[in-house]
C-alpha positions as CSV (number, residue, x, y, z in Angstrom):
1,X,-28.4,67.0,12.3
2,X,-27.4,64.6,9.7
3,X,-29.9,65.4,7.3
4,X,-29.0,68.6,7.6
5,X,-25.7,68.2,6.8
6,X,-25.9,65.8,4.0
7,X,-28.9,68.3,2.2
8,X,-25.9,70.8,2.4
9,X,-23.3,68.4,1.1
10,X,-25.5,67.3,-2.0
11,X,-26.5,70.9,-2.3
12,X,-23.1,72.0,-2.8
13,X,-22.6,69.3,-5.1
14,X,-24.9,70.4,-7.6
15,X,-24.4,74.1,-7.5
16,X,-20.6,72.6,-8.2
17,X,-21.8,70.8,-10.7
18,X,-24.4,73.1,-12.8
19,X,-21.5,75.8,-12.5
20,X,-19.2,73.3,-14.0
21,X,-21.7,73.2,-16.8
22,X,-22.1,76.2,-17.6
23,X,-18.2,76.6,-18.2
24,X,-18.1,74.0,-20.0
25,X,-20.9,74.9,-22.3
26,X,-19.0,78.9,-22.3
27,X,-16.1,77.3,-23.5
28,X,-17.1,74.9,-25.9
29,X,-18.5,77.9,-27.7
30,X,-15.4,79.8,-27.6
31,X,-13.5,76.9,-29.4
32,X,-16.2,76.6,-32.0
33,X,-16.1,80.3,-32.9
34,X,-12.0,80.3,-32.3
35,X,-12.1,76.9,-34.5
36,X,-13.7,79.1,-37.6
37,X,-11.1,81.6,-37.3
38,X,-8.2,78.9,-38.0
39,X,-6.8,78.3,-41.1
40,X,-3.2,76.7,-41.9
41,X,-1.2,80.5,-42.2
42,X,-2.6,81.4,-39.0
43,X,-0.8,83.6,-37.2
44,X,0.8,82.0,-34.2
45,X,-1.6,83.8,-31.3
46,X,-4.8,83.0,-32.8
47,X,-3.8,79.3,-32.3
48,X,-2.3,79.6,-29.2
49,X,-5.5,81.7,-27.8
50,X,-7.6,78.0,-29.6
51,X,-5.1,75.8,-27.8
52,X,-6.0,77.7,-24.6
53,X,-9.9,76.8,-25.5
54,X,-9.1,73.8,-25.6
55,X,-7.1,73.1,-22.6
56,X,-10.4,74.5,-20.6
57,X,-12.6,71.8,-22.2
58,X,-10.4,69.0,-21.1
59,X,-9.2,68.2,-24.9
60,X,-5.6,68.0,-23.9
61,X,-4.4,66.2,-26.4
62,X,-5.6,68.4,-29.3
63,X,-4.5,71.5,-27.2
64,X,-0.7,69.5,-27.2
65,X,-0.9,68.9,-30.8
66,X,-1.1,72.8,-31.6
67,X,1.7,73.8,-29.3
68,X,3.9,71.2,-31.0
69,X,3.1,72.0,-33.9
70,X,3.8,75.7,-33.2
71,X,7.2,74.6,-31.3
72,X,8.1,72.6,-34.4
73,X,7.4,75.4,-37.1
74,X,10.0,77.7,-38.0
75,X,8.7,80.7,-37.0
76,X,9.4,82.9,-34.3
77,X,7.3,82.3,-31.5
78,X,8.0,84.7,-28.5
79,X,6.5,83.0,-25.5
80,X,8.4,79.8,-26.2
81,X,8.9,79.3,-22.6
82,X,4.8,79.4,-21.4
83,X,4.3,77.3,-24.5
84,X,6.4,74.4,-23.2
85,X,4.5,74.9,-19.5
86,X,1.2,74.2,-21.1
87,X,2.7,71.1,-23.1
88,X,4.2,69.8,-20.3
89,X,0.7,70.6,-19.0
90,X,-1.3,68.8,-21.1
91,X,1.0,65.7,-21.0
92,X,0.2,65.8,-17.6
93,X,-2.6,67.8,-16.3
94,X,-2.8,66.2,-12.8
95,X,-1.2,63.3,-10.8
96,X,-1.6,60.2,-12.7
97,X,-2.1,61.2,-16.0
98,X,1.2,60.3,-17.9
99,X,-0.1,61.1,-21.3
100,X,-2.2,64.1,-23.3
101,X,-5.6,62.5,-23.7
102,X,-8.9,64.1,-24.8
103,X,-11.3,63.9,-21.5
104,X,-15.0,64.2,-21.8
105,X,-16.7,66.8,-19.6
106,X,-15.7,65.1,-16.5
107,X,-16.6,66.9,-13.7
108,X,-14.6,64.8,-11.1
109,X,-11.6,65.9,-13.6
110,X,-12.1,69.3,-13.1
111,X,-12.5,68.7,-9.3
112,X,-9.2,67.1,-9.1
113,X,-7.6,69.6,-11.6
114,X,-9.0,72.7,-9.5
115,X,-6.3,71.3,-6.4
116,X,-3.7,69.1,-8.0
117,X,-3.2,70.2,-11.1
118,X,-0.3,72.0,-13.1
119,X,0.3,75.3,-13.3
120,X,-0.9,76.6,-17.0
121,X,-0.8,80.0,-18.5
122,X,-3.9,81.3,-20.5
123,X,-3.6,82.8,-23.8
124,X,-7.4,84.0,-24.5
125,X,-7.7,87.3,-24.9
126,X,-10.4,89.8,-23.7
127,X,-12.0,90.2,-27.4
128,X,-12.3,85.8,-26.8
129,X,-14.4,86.6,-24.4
130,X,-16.4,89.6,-25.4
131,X,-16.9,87.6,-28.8
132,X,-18.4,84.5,-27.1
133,X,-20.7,86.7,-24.9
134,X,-21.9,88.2,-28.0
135,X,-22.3,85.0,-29.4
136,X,-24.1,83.4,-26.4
137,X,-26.9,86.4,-26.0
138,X,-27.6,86.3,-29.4
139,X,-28.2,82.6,-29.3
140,X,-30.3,82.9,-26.7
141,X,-32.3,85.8,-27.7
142,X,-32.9,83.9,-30.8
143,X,-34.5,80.7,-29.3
């Protein structure tokens, strides 16, 4: 009966874990293709949607850099209040975090982050998405 429970355990585990992957490797795309799209007179959204990217890779601190930025700018920037959520986010994604810090991939992270951490609002938008499937078949096709 304990082997049967532990092969369900570790099982879990790694269908956790290759899922966790494969988001990671879906988002990483999205911020290399939303990462072309940037240029220093970018409107506000198209950062905010790359700050979003961002946050979903774990790269917390780059994500706060662009929502400072955007808070420090003089321009108009109508979800002001969201904008500070994620900061405050990224500052502190989870309990005992005290600072925005890049994270690498972690998967225990994520674990963590999925029941302790922050609430966060998303600004990616549908064409993100449909852009980065596109993107993703046609790599793969191409192999």
């Amino acid at each position: 009966m304990l082997y049967i429970l532990l092969i369900i355990i570790a099982g879990m585990w790694i269908w956790s874990f290759i899922k966790f992957r494969k988001r990671v490797v879906y988002f990483t795309a999205m911020t290399g293709l939303l990462k072309k799209d940037i240029t220093p007179f970018s409107d506000p959204s198209s950062k905010l949607r790359l700050a979003s990217a961002l946050t979903e890779i774990q790269q917390y601190k780059d994500a706060s850099e662009i929502y400072e930025e955007l808070l420090s700018s003089g321009t108009f920037v109508p979800n002001r209040t969201e904008i500070m959520t994620n900061l405050e986010f990224c500052k502190s994604p989870i309990p005992g975090i005290k600072e925005a810090k890049n994270i690498n991939y972690s998967w225990w992270h994520n674990f963590i982050l999925i029941r302790l951490g922050r609430k966060r609002f998303n600004f990616l938008t549908e064409e993100d998405y449909l852009n980065t499937n596109s993107f993703l078949r046609n790599y793969m096709s191409g192999r």
